[in-house]
C-alpha positions in Angstrom: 0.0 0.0 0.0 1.5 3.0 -0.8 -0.1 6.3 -0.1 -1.4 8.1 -3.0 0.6 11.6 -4.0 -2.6 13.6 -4.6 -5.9 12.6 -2.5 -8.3 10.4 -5.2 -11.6 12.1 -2.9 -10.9 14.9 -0.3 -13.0 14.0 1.9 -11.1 15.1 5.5 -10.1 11.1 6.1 -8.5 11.0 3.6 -6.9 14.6 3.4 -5.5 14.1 7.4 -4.1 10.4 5.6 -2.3 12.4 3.6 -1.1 14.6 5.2 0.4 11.9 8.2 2.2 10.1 5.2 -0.1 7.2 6.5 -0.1 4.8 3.9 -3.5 3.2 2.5 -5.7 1.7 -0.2 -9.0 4.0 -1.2 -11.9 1.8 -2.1 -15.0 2.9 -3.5 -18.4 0.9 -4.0 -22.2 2.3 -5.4 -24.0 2.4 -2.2 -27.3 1.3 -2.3 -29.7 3.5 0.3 -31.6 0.7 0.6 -28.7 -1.3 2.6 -29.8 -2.3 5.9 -26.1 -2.1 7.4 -23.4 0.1 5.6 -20.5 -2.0 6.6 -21.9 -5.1 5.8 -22.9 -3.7 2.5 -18.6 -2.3 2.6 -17.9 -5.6 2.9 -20.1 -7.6 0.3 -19.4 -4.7 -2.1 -15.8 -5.2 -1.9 -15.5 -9.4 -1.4 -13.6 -8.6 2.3 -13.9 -10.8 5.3 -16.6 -8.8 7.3 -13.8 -9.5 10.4 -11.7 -7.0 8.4 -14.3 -4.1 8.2 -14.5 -1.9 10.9 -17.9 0.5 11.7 -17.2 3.7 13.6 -19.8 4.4 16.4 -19.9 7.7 18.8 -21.3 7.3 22.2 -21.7 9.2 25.3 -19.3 7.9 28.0 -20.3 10.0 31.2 -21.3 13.4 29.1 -18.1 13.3 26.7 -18.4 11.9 23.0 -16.2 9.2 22.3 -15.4 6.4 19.6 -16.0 3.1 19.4 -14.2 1.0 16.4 -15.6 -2.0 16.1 -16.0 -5.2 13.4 -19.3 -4.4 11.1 -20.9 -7.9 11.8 -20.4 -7.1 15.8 -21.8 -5.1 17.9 -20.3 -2.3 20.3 -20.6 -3.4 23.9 -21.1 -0.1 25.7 -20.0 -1.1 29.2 -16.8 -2.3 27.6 -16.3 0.6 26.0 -16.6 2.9 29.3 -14.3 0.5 31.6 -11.7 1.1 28.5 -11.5 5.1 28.7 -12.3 4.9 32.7 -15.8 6.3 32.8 -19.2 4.9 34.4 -21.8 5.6 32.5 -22.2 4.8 28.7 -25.1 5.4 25.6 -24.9 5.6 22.6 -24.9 8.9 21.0 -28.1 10.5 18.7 -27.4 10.5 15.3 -27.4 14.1 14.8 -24.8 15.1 17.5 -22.7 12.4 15.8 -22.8 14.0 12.7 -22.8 17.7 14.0 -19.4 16.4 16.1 -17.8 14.6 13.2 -18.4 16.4 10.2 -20.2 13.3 8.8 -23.1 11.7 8.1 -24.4 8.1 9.6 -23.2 5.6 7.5 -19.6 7.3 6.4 -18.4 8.5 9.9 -14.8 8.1 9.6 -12.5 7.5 12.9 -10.0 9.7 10.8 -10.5 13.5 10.3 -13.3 14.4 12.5 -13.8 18.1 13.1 -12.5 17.7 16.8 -10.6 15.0 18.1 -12.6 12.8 20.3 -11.5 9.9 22.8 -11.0 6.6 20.6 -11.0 2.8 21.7 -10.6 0.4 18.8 -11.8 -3.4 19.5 -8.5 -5.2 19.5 -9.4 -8.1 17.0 -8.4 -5.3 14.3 -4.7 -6.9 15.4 -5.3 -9.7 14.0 -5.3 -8.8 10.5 -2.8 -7.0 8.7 -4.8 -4.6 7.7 -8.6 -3.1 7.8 -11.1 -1.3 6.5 -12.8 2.4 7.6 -15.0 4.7 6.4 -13.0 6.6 3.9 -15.7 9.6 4.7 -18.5 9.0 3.1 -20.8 6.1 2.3 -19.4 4.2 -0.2 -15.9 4.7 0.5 -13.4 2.8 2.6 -9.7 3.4 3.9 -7.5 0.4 4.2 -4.9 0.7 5.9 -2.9 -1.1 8.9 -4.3 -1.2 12.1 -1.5 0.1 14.3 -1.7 3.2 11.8 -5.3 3.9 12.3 -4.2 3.5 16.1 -1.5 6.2 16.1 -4.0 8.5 13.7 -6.8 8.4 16.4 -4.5 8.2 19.6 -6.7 4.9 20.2 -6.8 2.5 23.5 -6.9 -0.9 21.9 -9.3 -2.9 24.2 -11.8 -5.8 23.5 -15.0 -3.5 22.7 -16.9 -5.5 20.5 -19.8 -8.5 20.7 
């Protein structure tokens, strides 16, 4: 994977890519509206293991917005994800203060290039493969890239998040 010299879709993923030197592979895919579950639909689209596609979820961990990273086919375990950034109390965020806090819409929230940093825990089974798939920014588009990059991008806590 080498990282491409001018950005193939500026969305800011891919832009704050970029401009790390982070290498990774852009993918894109027709999205269908009609999908019940955009990284599944990632996934099918482009023949991956569903263990290698990773869904970006915000939740409120005692009042502050963080990330969960976890597997598409999973789900985030929300207790899990508290005890892993030292808080008490966990829910999942609304959809429109996700999207007001990342820049993005449901469906193509990328861990990468939000509009303000936010606390990150990525499920640690992302480890296991030598590299993984995010939401490049937008539905239908997908970063791949290695997992201990997307770790150092997002200033993650690697901790066993998902279901």
């Amino acid at each position: 994977m080498a990282a491409n010299k001018k950005p193939t879709d500026a969305t800011p993923a891919f832009i704050a890519l970029h401009r790390a030197n982070v290498p990774f592979t852009p993918h894109s895919y027709v999205h269908d509206p009609r999908a019940e579950s955009f990284g599944m639909e990632a996934a099918r689209a482009l023949g991956v293991e569903p263990g290698r596609v990773f869904k970006t979820l915000m939740a409120l961990i005692d009042g502050e917005l963080c990330v969960g990273v976890v597997p598409v086919m999973g789900s985030l375990d929300l207790k899990a994800l508290a005890d892993a950034l030292g808080g008490k109390r966990a829910q999942m965020a609304d959809t429109g203060q996700a999207q007001r806090a990342t820049g993005y819409v449901i469906g193509g929230i990328s861990p990468i290039g939000q509009k303000k940093a936010h606390r990150t825990v990525i499920d640690k089974s992302a480890a296991q493969w030598p590299t993984i798939f995010v939401s490049g920014g937008r539905r239908g588009l997908e970063a791949e890239l290695q997992p201990a990059d997307l770790v150092h991008m997002t200033r993650a806590v690697v901790a066993r998040i998902a279901r």
